[in-house]
C-alpha positions as CSV (number, residue, x, y, z in Angstrom):
1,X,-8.1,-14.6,0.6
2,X,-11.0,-12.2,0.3
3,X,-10.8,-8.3,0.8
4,X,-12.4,-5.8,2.1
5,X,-12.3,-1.9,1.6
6,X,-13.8,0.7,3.5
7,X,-13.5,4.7,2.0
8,X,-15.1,7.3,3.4
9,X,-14.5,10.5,1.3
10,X,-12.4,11.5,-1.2
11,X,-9.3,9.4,-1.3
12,X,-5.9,11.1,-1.0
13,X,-4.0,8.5,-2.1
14,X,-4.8,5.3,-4.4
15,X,-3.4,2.0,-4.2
16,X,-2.5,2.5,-8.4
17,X,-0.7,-1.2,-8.9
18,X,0.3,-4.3,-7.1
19,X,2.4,-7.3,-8.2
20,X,1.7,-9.8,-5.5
21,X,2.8,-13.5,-6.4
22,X,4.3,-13.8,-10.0
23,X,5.1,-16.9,-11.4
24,X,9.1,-18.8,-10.8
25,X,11.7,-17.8,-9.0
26,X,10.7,-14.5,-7.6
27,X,12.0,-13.2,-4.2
28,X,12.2,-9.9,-4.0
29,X,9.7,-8.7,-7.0
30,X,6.7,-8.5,-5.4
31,X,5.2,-4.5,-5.2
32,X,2.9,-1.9,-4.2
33,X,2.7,1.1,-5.6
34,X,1.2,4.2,-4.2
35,X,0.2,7.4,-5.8
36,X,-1.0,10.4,-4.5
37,X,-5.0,11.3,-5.9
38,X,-4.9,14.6,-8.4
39,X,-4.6,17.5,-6.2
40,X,-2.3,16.1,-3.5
41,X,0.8,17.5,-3.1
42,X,3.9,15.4,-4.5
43,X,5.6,15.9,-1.4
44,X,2.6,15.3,0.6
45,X,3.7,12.9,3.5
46,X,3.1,9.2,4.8
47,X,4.3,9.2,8.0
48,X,2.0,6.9,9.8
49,X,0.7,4.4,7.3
50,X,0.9,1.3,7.8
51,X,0.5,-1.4,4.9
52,X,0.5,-5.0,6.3
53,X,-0.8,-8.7,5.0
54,X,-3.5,-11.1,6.8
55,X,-6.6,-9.3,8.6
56,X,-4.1,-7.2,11.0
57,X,-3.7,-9.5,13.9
58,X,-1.6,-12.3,11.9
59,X,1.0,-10.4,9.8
60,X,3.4,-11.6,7.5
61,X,5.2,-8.7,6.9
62,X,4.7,-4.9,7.6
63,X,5.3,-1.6,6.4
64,X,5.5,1.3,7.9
65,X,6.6,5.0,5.9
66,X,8.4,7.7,7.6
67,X,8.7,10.2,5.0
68,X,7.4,11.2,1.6
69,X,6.7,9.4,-1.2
C-alpha cells in the first residue's frame, strides 16, 4: 500500500508513532499515536478528525475523536 501526504502549513499535530502489523498473535496491539506540535495546547481538541484505513472510500476500520487528547 503506498501513501500519500499532503501539509500545507505548519502542522498542529504530528502522527509521532504507529505500530501497524506486528508479528504472531496480535489482536488488539496495533497503534497510532498522536501528539500535539510544540506550541499547541495539551488540551487542545480533536473533535472532528477522522483517522481511517484504505484511500477513504473502502474502510476497514474508522476513527473518529470527540474530545481531547
Amino acid at each position: 500500500m503506498g501513501w500519500s501526504w499532503l501539509m500545507i502549513g505548519a502542522a498542529s499535530v504530528v502522527i509521532n508513532e504507529v505500530l501497524y502489523d506486528p508479528d504472531g498473535s496480535d489482536t488488539g496491539r496495533e497503534f497510532v499515536e498522536l501528539a500535539f506540535a510544540s506550541g499547541v495546547a495539551a488540551d487542545s481538541s480533536l473533535a472532528g478528525w477522522v483517522l481511517e484505513t484504505g484511500n477513504g472510500s473502502n474502510s476497514v476500520w474508522s476513527v473518529a475523536w470527540t474530545g481531547t487528547a
